[in-house]
C-alpha positions in Angstrom: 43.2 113.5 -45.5 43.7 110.0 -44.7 42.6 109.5 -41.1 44.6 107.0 -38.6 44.2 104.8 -35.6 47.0 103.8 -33.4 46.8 99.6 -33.0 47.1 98.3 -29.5 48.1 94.4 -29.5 45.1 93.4 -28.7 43.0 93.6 -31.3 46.3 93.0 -34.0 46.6 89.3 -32.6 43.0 88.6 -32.0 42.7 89.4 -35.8 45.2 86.5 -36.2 44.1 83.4 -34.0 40.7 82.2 -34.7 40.4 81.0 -31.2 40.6 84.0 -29.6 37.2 85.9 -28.2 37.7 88.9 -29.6 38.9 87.4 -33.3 35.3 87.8 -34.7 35.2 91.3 -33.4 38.6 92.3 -34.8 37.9 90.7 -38.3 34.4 92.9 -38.4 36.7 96.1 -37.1 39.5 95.4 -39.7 36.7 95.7 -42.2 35.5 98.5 -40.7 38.7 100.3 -41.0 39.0 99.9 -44.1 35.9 101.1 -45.7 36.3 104.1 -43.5 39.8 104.2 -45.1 41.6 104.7 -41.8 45.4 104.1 -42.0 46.4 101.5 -38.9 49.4 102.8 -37.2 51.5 101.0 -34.6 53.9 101.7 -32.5 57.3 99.8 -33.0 57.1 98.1 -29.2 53.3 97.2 -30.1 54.7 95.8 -33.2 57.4 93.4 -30.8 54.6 92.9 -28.2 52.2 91.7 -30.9 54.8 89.6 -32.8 55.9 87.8 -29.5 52.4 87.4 -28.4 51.5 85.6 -32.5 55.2 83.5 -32.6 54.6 81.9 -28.9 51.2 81.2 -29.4 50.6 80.6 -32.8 53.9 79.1 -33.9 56.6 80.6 -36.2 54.9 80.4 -39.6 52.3 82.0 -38.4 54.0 84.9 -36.9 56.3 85.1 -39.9 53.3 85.9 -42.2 51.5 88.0 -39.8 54.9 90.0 -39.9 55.4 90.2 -43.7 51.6 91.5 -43.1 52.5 94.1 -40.6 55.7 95.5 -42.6 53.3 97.3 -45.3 51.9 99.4 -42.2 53.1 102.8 -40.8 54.9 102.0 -37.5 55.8 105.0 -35.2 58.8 105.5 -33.4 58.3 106.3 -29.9 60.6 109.6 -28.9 63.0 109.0 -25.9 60.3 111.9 -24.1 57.3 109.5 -25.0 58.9 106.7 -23.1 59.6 109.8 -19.9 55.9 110.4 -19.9 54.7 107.0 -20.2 56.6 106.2 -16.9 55.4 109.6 -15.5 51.7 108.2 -16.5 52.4 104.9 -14.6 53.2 106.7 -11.2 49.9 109.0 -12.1 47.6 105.8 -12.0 49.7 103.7 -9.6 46.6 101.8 -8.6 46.0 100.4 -11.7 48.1 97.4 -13.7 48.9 99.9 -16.6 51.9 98.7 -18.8 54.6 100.5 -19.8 53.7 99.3 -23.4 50.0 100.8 -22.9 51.2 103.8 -21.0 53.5 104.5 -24.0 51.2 103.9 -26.6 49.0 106.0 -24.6 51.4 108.9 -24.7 52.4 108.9 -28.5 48.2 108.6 -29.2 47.9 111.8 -27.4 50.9 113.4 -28.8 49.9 112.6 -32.3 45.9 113.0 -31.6 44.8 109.5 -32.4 42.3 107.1 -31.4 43.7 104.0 -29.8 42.3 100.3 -31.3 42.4 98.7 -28.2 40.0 95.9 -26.0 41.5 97.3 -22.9 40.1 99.2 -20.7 43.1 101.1 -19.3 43.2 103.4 -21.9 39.6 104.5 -21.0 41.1 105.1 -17.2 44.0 106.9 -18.6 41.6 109.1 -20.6 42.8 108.4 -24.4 40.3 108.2 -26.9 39.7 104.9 -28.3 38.4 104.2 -31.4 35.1 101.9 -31.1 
């Protein structure tokens, strides 16, 4: 059995920009992940997220291979009840800056029983395991 991670943006664009703090960390993880042979998932809104976050930053070439990268990957589908209980997770933690794209990818982690790849911290408040 082929074990999986669900990608949060995070670490997908730090991979990708050299200038970002955590790219050194991401490159050693991405290596990680693959000799531990863990399948990276994402989420189809982390995929737009991350895409945005590579094109506006990084410039259109750039994102355009990052995206030819990404297409070989499994990407998840969020159900119309994962987006219900991603807004229900939001009210639950209303003191906290939680996004609706965390909150979902949240959900659909817990639904499927994945660790999260993630540098943020709100999916430790929201109590989803996170692969380190």
């Amino acid at each position: 059995m082929t074990l999986s991670v669900l990608a949060d943006s995070g670490p997908l664009y730090a991979a990708v920009d050299p200038h970002d703090a955590h790219h050194p960390r991401a490159l050693r993880e991405l290596q990680q992940l693959t000799r531990d042979q863990r399948n990276v998932m994402l989420c189809f809104p982390t995929l737009l997220e991350a895409y945005s976050l590579v094109l506006f930053r990084l410039g259109r070439g750039v994102a355009s291979r990052w995206l030819q990268e990404m297409n070989g990957g499994t990407l998840i589908n969020p159900l119309p009840e994962d987006y219900r209980r991603a807004a229900a997770q939001l009210e639950t933690f209303s003191d906290q800056p939680i996004t609706l794209f965390d909150a979902t990818v949240a959900v659909i982690a817990i639904r499927l029983g994945l660790e999260v790849w993630t540098y943020d911290h709100h999916f430790d408040v929201m109590r989803v395991p996170v692969w380190r």
